[in-house]
Every structure is written in C-alpha cells, then in structure tokens.
KEVOTI-622815 format. One record per residue: x, y, z of N, C-alpha, C, O in turn. Coordinates in steps of 0.2 Angstrom, whole numbers, plus 5000, padded with zeros to 4 digits. Atoms other than C-alpha are relative to their C-alpha. Last residue first. Layout:
BEGIN
XYZXYZXYZXYZ ...
This chain:
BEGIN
499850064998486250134999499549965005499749905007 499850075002485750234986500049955003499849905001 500550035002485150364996499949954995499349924994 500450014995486750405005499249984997499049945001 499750074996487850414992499449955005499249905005 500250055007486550544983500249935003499949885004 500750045000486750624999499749954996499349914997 500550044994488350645000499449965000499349905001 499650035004488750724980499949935007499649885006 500550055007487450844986500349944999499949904999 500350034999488750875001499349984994499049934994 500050044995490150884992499349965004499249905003 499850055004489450984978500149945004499749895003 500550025003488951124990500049944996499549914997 500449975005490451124998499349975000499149925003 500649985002491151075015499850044996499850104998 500149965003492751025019499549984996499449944992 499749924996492850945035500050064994500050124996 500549944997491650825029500350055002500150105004 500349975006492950675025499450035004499250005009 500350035001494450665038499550014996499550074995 500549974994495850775035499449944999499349914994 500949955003497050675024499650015005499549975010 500350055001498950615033499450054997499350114997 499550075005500650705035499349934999499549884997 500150074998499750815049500449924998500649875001 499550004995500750975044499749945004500149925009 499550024999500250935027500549995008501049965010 499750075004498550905028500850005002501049965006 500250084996498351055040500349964998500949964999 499150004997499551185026499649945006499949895007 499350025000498251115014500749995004501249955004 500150095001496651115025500849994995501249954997 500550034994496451285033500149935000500049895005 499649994993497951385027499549965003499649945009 499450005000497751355007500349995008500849955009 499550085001496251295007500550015001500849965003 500350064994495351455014500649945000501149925004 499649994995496751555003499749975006500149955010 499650015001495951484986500550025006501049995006 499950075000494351504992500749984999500849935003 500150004995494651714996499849905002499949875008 499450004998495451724979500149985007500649965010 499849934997493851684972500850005005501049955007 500250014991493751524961500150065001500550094997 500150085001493351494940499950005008499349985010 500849994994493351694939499749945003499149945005 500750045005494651674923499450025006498950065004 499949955006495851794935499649974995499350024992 500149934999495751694950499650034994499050034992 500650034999496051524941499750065003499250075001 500350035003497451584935499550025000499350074997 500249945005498151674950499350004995498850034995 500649964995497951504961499850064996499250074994 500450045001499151434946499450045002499050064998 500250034997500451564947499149954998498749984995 500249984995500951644932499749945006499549885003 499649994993502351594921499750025007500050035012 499949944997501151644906500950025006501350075006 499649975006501451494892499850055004499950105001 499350005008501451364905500150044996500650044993 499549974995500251444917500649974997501150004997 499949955001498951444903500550025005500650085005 499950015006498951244901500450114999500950134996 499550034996498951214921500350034990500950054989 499849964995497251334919500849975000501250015002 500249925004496451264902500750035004501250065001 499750035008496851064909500350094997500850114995 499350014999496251104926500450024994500850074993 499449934996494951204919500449985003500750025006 500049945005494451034909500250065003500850075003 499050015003494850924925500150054992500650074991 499850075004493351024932500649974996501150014994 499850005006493251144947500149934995500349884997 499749935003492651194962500150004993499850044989 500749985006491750994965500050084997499750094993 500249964995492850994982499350014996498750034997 500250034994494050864974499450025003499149975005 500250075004494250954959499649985006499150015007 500349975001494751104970499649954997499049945000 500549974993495951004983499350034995498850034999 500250044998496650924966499750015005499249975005 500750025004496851084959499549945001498949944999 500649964998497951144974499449994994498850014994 500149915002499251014973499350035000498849995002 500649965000499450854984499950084995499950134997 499950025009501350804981499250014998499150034992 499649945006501650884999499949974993500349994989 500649925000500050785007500550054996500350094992 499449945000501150615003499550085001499350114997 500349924999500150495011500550024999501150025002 499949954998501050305008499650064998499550074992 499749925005500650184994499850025008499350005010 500449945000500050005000500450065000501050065002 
C-alpha cells in the first residue's frame, strides 16, 4: 500500500475534489500557466473559476493541515455544496 504524501497534493486536486472545478479547467488553467509563468491559484482567479478568498481557505485551513498532519483530514471537513449533494445521493442509494 502507497504512503500519504499531502506535499505531492496540489491545489487543483483539493478544488476537483471539492466539486470547484473540472479536469477541463484544470487542463485550460495548468495549460495557461505554462505559456504565462503565472501562478496557478492566479489563474484560476483571473478566469473567475474560484475567488481568491477560496483559494486562501484551502490553502491555510486544510492544505497547510494535511500537510502538517502527514495524513488526509477526515471526510466532511470540507464542506461544499457539491460535496454534500454528491453525500446524499451516496446515502440514498444505499
């Protein structure tokens, strides 16, 4: 079994994750930070994809956690709208 790395974690995968964003604006956004140089988070800013105010939640509330735990926060801690619809469907299937 594979190890927790929370440093190899990047910030698109927390938004993915979360239902913020689709692998297509990953794709657009990782695609425009190769021919800019600008940061990632910027990016995604500056299209209007996330606010700058989400991108700094994750950044101190649950990436720099994760990492300084060395393991993943447990599931619900991060709460969107997508998350929990994405719940309950779980939940009434079963």
């Amino acid at each position: 079994m594979l190890s927790y790395n929370p440093s190899a974690k990047r910030l698109g995968s927390y938004l993915l994750d979360a239902g913020l964003l689709t692998e297509a604006q990953i794709d657009v956004a990782l695609n425009d930070q190769e021919a800019t140089g600008l940061r990632f988070g910027d990016i995604l800013v500056e299209r209007g994809w996330v606010t700058r105010k989400t991108i700094e939640y994750l950044s101190y509330k649950v990436i720099e956690l994760e990492r300084q735990l060395g393991e993943p926060l447990e599931p619900g801690i991060l709460q969107s709208s997508y998350s929990i619809r994405k719940r309950k469907k779980q939940q009434e299937t079963l």
